[in-house]
C-alpha positions in Angstrom: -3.6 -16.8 0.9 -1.7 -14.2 -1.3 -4.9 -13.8 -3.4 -7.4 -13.5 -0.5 -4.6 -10.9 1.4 -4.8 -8.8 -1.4 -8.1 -8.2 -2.2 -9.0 -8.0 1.4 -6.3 -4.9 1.7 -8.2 -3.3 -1.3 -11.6 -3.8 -0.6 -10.6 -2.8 3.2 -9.2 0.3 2.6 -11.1 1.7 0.3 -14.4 0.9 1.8 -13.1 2.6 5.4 -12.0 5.8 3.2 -14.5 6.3 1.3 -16.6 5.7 4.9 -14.7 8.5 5.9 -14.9 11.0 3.1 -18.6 11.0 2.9 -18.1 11.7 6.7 -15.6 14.5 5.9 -17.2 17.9 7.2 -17.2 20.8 4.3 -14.8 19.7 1.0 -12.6 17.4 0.6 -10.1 16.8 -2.4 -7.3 14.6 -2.9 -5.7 18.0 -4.6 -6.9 19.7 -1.2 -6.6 17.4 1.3 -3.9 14.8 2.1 -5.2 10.9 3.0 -4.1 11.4 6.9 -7.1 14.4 6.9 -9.6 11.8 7.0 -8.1 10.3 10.0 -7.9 13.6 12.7 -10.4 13.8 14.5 -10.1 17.4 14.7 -10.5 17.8 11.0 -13.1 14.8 10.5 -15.2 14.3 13.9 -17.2 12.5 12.6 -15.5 9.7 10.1 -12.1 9.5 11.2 -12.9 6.3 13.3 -13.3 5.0 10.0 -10.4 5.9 8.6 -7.9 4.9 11.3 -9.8 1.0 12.1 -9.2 0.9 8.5 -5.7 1.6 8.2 -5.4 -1.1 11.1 -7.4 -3.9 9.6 -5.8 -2.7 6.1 -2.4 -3.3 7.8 -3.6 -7.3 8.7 -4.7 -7.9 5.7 -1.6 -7.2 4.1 0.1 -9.7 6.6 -2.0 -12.2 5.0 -0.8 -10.9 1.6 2.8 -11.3 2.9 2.5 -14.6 4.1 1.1 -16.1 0.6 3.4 -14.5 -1.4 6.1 -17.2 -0.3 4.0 -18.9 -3.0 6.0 -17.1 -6.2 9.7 -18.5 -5.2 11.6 -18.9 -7.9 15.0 -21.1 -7.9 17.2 -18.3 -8.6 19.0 -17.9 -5.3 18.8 -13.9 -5.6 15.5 -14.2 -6.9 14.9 -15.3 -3.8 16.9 -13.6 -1.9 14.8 -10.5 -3.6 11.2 -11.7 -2.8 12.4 -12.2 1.1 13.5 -8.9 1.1 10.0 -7.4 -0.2 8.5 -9.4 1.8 10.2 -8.3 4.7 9.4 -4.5 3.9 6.1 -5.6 3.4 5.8 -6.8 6.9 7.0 -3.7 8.5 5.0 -1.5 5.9 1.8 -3.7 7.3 2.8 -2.8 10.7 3.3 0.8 9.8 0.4 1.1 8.4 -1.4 -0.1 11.7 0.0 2.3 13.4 -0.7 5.1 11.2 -4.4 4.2 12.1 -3.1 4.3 16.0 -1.0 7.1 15.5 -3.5 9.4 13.6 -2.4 13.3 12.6 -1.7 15.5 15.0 0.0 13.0 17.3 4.1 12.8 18.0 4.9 9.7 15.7 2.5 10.5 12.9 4.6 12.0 10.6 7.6 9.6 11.1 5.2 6.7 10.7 4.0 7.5 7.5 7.4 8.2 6.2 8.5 4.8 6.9 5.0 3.4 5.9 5.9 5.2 2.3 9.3 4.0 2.2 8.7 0.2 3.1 5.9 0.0 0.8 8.3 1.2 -2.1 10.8 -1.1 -1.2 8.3 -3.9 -1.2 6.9 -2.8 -4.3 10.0 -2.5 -6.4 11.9 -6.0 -4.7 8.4 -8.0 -5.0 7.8 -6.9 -9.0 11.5 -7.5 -9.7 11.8 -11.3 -8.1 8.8 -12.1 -9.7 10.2 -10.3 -12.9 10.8 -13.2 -15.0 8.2 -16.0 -13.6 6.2 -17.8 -15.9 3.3 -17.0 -14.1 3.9 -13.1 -13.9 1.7 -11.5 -16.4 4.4 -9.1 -17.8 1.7 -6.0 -18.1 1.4 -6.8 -14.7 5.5 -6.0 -14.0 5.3 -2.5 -16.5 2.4 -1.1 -14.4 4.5 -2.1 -11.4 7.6 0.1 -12.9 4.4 3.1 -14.0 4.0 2.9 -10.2 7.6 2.9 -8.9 8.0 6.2 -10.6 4.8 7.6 -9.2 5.4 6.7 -6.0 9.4 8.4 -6.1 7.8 11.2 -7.5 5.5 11.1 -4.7 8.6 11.1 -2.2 10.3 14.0 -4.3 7.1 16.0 -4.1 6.4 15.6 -0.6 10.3 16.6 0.6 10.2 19.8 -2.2 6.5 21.6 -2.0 4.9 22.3 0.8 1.4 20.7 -0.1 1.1 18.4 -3.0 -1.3 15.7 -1.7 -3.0 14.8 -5.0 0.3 12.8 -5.1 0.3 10.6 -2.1 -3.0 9.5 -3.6 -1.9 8.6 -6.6 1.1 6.6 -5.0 -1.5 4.7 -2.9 -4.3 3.8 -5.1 -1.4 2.8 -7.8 0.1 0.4 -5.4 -3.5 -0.7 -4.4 -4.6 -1.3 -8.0 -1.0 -3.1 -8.7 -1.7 -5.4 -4.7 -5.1 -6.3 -6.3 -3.7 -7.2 -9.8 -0.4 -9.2 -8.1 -3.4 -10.9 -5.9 -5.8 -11.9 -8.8 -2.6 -13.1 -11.0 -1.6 -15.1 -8.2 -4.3 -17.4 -8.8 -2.3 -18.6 -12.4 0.3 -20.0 -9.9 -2.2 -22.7 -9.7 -1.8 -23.6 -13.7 1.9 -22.9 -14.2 4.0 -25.7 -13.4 
């Protein structure tokens, strides 16, 4: 379930966004323009439907991720306790992110959506890659690309609280944690062969 969870989630939302930038009217840059653009329909008439039914059917696909990842338990008690806890914040994130395609730009909760959406999917991040840390089955490049994107996605939160426009980085925090969902999914499968 983890495997098919994960891939869904990146095939899913980048399929919808890219539906949605070629639907963008005029330019559109991730150094320009931040991912929530595509999804106003003031800025995007014409593609933001994309956007936002992708961010909802994103946001179920990762429940499916969620629910498969019970598969990587570990019998270190914290370990355990660790991989809950991500998988906890992965729930909400999903939920989040469901809303964000409810709650598009330019509507009261957007902002405060996101944030949390940003936050929980750290926090899954960084508990998930550290209870699976030491797993036979975790490829270990695997775990250092999960640190690489930790530390994209804080400077991601640094930048978006200090400058006033620095979108490039939310992309990079997303498609990093997408490429790491779609790694974690496809490595998932060696769970299978590891005893």
């Amino acid at each position: 379930m983890a495997t098919i969870g994960g891939a869904l989630v990146v095939l899913l939302f980048c399929t919808f966004t890219l539906a949605s930038v070629v639907r963008y009217p005029g330019p559109f840059s991730p150094v320009d323009n931040w991912l929530s653009d595509l999804g106003t329909m003031k800025k995007n008439p014409s593609g933001d439907v994309y956007f936002n039914v992708g961010c909802v059917l994103t946001g179920v696909a990762m429940l499916l991720l969620m629910a498969g990842l019970g598969a990587w338990q570990a019998e270190d008690e914290r370990k355990k306790f660790l991989l809950m806890v991500g998988r906890v914040c992965g729930v909400i994130s999903a939920f989040g992110q469901m809303l964000i395609g409810v709650f598009y730009e330019g509507t009261p909760y957007h902002v405060m959506l996101a944030i949390a959406f940003f936050l929980l999917l750290f926090l899954f991040l960084a508990f998930t890659n550290f209870s699976i840390w030491k797993h036979p089955a975790y490829s270990r490049w695997i775990g250092y690309y999960a640190v690489a994107v930790i530390v994209i996605n804080l400077a991601f939160m640094y930048t978006f609280f200090a400058y006033d426009n620095a979108p490039v980085w939310e992309w990079l925090a997303v498609f990093s944690v997408l490429l790491w969902v779609g790694l974690l999914a496809y490595n998932t499968l060696k769970l299978e062969t590891v005893s």
